[in-house]
PDB file of N, CA, C and O in Angstrom:
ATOM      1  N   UNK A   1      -9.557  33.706   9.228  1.00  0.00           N
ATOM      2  CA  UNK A   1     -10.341  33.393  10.390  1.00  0.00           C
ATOM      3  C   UNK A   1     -10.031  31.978  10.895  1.00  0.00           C
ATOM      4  O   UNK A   1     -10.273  31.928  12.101  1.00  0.00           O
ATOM      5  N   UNK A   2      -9.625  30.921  10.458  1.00  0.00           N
ATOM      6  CA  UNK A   2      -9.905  29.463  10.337  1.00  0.00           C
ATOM      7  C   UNK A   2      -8.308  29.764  10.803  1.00  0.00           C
ATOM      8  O   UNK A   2      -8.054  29.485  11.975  1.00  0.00           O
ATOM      9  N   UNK A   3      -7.665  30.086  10.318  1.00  0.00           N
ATOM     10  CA  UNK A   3      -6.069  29.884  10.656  1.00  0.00           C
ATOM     11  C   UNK A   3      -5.967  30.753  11.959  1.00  0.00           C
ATOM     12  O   UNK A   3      -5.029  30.304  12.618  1.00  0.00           O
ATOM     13  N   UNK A   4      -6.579  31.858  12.621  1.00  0.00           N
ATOM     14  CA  UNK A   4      -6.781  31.852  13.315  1.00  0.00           C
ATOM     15  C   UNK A   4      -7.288  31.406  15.017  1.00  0.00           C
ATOM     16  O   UNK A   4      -6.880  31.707  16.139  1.00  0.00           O
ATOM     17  N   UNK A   5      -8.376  30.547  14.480  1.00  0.00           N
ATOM     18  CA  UNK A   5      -8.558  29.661  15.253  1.00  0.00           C
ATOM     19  C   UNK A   5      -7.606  28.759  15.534  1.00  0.00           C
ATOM     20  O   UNK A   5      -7.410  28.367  16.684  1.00  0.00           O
ATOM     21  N   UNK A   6      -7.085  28.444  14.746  1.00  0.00           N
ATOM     22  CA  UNK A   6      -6.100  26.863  14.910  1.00  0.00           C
ATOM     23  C   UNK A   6      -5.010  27.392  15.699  1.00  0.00           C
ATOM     24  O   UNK A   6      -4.485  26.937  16.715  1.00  0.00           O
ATOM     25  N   UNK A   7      -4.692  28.778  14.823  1.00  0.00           N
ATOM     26  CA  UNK A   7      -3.417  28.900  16.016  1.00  0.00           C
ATOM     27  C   UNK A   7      -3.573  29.477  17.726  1.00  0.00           C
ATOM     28  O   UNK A   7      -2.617  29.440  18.500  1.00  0.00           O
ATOM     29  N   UNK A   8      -4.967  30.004  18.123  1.00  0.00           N
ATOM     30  CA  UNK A   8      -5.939  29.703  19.559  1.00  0.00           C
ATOM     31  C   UNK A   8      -5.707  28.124  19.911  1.00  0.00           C
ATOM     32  O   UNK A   8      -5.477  28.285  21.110  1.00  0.00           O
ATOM     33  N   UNK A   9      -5.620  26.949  19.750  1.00  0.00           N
ATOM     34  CA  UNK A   9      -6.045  26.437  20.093  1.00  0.00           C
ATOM     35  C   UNK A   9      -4.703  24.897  19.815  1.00  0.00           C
ATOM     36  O   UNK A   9      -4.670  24.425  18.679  1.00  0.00           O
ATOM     37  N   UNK A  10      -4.037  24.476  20.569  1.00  0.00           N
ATOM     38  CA  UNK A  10      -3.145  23.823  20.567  1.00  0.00           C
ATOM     39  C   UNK A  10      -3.791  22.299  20.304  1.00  0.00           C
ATOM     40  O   UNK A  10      -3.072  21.462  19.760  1.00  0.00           O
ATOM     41  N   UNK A  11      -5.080  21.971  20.677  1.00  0.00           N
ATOM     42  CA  UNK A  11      -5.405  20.740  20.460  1.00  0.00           C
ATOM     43  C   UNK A  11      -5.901  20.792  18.383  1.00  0.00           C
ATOM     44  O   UNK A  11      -5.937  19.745  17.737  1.00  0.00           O
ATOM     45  N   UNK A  12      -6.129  21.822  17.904  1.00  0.00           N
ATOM     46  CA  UNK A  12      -6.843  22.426  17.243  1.00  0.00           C
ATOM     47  C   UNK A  12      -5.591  21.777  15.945  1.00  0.00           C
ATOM     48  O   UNK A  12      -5.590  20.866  15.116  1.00  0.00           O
ATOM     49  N   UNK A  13      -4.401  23.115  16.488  1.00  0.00           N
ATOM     50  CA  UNK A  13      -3.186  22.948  15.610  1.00  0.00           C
ATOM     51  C   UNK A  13      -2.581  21.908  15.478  1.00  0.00           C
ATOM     52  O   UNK A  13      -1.709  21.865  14.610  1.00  0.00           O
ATOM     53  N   UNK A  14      -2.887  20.592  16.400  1.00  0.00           N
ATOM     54  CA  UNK A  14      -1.905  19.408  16.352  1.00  0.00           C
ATOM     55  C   UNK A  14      -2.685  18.417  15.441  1.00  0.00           C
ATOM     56  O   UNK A  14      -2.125  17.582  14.732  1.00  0.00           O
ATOM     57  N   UNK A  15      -4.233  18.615  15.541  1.00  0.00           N
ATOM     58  CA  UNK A  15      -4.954  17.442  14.819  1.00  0.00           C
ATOM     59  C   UNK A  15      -4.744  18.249  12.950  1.00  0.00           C
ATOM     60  O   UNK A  15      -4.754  17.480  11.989  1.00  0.00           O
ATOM     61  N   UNK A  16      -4.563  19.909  12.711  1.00  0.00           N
ATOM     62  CA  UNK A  16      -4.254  20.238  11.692  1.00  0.00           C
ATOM     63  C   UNK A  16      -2.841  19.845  11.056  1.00  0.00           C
ATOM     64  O   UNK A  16      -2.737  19.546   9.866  1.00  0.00           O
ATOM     65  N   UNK A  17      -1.671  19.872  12.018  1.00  0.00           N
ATOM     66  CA  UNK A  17      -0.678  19.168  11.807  1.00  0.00           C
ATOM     67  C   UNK A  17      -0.642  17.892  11.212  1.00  0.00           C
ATOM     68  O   UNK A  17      -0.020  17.605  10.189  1.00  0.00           O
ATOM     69  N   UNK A  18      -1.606  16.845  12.162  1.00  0.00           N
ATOM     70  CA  UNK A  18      -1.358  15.576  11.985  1.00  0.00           C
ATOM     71  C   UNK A  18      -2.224  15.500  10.409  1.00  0.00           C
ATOM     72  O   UNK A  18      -1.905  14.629   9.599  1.00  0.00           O
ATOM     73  N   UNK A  19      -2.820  16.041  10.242  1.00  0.00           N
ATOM     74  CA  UNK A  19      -3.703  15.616   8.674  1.00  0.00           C
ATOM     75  C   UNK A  19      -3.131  15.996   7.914  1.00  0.00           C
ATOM     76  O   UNK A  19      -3.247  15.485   6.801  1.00  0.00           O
ATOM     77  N   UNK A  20      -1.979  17.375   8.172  1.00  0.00           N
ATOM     78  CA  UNK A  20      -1.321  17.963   7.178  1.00  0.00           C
ATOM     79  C   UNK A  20      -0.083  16.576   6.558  1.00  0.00           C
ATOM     80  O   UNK A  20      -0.037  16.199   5.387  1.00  0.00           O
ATOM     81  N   UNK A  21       0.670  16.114   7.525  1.00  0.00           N
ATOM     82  CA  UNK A  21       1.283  15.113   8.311  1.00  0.00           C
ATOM     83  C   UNK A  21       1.270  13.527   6.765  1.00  0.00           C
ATOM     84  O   UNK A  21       2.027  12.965   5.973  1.00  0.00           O
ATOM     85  N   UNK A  22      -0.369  13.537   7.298  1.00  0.00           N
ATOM     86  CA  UNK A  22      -0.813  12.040   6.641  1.00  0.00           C
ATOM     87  C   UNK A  22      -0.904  12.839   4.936  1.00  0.00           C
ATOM     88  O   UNK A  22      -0.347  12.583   3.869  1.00  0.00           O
ATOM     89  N   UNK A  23      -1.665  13.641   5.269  1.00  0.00           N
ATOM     90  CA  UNK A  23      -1.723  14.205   3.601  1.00  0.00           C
ATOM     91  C   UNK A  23      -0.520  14.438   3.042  1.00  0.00           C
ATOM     92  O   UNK A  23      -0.682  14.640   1.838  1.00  0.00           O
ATOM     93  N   UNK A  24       0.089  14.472   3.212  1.00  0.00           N
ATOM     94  CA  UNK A  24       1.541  14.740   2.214  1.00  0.00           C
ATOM     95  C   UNK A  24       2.521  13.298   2.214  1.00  0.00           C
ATOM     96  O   UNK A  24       3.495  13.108   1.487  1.00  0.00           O
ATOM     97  N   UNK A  25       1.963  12.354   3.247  1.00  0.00           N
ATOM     98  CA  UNK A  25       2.539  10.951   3.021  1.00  0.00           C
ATOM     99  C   UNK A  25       1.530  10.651   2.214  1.00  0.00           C
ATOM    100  O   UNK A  25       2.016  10.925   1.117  1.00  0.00           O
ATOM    101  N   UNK A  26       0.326  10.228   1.998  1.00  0.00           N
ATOM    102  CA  UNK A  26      -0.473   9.496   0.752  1.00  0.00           C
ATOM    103  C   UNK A  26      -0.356  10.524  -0.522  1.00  0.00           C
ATOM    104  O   UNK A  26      -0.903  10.228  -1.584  1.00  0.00           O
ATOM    105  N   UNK A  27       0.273  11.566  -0.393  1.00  0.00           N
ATOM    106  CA  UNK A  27       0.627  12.216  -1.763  1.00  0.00           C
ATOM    107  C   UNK A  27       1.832  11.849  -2.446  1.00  0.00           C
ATOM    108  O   UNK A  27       1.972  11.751  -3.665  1.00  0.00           O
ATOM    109  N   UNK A  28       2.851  11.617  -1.389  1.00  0.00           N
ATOM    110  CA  UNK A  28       4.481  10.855  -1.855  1.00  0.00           C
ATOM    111  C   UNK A  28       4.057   9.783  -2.085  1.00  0.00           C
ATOM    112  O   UNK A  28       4.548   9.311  -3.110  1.00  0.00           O
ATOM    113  N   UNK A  29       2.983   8.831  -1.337  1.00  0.00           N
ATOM    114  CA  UNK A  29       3.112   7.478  -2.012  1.00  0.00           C
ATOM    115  C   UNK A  29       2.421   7.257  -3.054  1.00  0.00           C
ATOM    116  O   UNK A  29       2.186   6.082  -3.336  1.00  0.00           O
ATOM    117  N   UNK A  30       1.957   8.229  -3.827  1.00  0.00           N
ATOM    118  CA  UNK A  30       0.736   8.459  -5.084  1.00  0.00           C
ATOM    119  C   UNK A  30       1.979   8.479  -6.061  1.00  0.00           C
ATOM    120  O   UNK A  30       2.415   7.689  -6.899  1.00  0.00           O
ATOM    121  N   UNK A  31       2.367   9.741  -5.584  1.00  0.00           N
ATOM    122  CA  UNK A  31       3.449  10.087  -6.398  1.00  0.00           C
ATOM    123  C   UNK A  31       5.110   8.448  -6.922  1.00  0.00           C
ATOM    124  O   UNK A  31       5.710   8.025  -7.911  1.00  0.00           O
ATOM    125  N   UNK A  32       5.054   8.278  -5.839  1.00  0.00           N
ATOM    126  CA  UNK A  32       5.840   7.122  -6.109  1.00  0.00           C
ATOM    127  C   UNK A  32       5.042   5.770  -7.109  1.00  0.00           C
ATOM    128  O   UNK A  32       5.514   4.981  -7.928  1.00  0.00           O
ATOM    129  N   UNK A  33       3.702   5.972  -6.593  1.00  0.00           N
ATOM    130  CA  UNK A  33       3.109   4.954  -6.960  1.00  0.00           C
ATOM    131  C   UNK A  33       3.640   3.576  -6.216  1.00  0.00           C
ATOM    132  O   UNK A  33       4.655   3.563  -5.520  1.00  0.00           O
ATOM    133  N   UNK A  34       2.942   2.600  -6.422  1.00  0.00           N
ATOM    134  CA  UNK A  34       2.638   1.361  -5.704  1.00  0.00           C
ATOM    135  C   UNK A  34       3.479   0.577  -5.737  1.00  0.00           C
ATOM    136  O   UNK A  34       3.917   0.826  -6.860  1.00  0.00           O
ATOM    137  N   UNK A  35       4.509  -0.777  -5.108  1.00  0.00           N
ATOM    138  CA  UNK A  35       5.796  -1.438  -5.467  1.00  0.00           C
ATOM    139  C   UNK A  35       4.791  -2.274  -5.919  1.00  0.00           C
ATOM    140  O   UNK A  35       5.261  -2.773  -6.941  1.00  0.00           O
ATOM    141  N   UNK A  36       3.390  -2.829  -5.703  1.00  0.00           N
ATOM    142  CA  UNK A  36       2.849  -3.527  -6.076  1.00  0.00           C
ATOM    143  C   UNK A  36       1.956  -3.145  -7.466  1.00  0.00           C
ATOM    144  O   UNK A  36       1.534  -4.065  -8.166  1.00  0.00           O
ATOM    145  N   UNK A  37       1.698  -1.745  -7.818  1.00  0.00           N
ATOM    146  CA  UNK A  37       0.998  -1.429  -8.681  1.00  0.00           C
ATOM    147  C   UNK A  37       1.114  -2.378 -10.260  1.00  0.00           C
ATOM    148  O   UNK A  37       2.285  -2.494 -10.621  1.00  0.00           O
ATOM    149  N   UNK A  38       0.335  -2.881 -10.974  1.00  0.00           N
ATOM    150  CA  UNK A  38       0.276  -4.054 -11.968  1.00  0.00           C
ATOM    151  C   UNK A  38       1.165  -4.921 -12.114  1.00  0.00           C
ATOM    152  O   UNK A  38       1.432  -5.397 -13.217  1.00  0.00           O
ATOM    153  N   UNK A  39       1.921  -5.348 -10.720  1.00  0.00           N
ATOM    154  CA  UNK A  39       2.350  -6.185 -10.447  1.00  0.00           C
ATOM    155  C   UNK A  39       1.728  -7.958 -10.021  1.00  0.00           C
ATOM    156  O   UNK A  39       2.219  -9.087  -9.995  1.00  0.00           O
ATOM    157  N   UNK A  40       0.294  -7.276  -9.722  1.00  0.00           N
ATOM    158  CA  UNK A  40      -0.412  -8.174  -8.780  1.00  0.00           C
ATOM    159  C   UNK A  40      -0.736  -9.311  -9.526  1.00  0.00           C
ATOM    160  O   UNK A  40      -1.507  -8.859 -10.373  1.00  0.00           O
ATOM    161  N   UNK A  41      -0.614 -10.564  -9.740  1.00  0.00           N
ATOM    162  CA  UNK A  41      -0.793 -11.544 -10.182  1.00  0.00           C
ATOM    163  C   UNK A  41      -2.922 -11.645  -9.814  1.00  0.00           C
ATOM    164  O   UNK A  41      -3.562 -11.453  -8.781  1.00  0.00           O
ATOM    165  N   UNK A  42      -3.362 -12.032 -11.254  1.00  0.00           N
ATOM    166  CA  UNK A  42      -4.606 -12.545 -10.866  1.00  0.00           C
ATOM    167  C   UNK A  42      -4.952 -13.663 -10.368  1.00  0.00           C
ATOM    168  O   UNK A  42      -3.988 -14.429 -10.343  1.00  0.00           O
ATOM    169  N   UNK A  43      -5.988 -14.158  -9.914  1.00  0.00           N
ATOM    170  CA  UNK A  43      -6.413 -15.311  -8.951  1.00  0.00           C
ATOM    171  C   UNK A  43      -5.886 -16.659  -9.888  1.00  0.00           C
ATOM    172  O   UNK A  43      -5.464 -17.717  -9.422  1.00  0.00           O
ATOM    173  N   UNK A  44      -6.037 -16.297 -11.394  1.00  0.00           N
ATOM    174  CA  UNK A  44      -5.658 -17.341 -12.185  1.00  0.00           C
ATOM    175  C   UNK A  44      -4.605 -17.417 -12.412  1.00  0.00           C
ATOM    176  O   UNK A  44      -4.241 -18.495 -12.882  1.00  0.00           O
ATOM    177  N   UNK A  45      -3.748 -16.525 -12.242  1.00  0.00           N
ATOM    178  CA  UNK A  45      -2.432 -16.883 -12.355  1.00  0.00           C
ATOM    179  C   UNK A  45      -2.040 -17.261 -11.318  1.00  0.00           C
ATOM    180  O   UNK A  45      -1.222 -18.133 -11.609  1.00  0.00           O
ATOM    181  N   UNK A  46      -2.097 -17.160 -10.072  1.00  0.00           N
ATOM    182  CA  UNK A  46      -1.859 -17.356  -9.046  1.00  0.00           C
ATOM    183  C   UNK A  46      -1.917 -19.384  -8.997  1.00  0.00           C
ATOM    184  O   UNK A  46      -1.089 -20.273  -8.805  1.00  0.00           O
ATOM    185  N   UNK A  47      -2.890 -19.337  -9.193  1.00  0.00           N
ATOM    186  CA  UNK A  47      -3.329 -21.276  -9.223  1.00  0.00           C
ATOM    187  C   UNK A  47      -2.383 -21.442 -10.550  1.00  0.00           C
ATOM    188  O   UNK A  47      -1.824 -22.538 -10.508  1.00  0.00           O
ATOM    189  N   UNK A  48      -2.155 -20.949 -11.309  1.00  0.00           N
ATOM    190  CA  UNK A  48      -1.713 -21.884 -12.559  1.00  0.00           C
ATOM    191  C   UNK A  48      -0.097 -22.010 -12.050  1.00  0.00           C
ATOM    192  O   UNK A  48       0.705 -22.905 -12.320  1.00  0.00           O
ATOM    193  N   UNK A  49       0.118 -20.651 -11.120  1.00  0.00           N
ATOM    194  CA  UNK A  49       1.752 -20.899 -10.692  1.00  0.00           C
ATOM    195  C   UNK A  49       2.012 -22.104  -9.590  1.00  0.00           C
ATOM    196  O   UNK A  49       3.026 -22.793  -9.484  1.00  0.00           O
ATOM    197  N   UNK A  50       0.626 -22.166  -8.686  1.00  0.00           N
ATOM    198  CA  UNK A  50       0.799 -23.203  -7.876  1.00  0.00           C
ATOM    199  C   UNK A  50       0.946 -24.574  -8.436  1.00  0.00           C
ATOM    200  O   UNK A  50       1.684 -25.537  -8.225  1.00  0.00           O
ATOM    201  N   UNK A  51      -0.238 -24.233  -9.387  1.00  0.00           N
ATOM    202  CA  UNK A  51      -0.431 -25.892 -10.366  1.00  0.00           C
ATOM    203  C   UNK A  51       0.963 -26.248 -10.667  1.00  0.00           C
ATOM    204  O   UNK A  51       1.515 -27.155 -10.046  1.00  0.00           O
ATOM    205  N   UNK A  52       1.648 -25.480 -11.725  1.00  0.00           N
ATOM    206  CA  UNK A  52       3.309 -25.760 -12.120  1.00  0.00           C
ATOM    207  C   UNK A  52       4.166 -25.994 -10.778  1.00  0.00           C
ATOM    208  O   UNK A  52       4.638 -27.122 -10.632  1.00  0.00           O
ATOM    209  N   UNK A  53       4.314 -25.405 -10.174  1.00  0.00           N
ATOM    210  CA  UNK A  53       5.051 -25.784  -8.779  1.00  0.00           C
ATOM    211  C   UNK A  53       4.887 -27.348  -8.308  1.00  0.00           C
ATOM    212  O   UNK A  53       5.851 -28.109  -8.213  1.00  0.00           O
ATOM    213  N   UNK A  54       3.554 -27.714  -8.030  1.00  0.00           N
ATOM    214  CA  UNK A  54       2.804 -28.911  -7.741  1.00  0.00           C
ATOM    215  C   UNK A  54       3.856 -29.995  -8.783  1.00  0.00           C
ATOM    216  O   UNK A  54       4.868 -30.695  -8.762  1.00  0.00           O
ATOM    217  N   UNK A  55       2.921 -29.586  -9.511  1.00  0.00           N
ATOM    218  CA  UNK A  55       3.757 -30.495 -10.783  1.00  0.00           C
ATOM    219  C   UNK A  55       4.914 -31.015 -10.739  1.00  0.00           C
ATOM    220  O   UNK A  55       5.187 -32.211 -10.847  1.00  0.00           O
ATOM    221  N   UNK A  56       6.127 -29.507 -10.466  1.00  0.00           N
ATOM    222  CA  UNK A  56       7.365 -29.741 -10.742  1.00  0.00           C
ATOM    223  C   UNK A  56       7.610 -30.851  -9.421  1.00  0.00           C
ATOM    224  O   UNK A  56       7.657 -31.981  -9.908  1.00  0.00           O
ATOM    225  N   UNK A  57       7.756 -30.891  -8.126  1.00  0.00           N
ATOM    226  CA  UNK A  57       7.409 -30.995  -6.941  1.00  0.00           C
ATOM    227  C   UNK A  57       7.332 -32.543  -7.309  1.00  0.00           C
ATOM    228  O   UNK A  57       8.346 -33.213  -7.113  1.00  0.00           O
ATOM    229  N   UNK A  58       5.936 -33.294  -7.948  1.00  0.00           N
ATOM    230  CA  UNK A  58       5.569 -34.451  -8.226  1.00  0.00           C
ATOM    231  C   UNK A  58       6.538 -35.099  -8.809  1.00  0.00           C
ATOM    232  O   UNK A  58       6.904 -36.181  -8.351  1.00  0.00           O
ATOM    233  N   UNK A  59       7.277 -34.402 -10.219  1.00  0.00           N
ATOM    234  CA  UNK A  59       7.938 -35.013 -10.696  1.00  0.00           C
ATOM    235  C   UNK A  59       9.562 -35.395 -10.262  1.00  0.00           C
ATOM    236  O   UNK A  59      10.402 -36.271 -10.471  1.00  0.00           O
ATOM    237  N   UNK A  60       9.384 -34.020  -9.456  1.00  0.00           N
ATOM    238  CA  UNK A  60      10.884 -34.803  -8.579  1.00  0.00           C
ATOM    239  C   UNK A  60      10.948 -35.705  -7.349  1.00  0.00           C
ATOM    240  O   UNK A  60      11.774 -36.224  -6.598  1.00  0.00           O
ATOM    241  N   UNK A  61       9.619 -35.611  -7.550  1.00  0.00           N
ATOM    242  CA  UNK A  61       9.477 -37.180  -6.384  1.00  0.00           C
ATOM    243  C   UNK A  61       9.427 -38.166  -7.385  1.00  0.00           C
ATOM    244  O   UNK A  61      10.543 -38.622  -7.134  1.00  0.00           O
ATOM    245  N   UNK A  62       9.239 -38.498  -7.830  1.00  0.00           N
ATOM    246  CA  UNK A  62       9.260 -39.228  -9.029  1.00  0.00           C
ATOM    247  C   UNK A  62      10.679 -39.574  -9.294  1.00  0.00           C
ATOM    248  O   UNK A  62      10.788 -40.766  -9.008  1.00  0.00           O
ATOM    249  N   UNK A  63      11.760 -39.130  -9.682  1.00  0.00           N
ATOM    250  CA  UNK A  63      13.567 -39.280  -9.830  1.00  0.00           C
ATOM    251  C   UNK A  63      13.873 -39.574  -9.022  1.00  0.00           C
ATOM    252  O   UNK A  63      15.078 -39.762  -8.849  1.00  0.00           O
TER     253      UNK A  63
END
């Protein structure tokens, strides 16, 4: 009945398309998983890399 309808109805079949569309891209990118997935540096690591940078930075102003 439902597949019916959709195929009545061209505005019907394109918004079923388009979800079909998005749903099978957030399934490949599940499937791939994330370039960032436990990659992500925490807030503390994040400052402790800046801190060292800083640092290094200081000390070659320094030479």
């Amino acid at each position: 009945m439902v597949d019916e309808q959709v195929e009545a109805s061209d505005d019907a079949a394109a918004v079923v398309n388009a979800l079909e569309t998005q749903y099978d891209a957030a399934e490949g990118s599940i499937a791939r998983g994330s370039l960032l997935a436990g990659s992500t540096p925490s807030a503390d690591e994040l400052g402790a890399e800046v801190e060292q940078f800083l640092a290094e930075l200081s000390r070659d102003d320094d030479n």
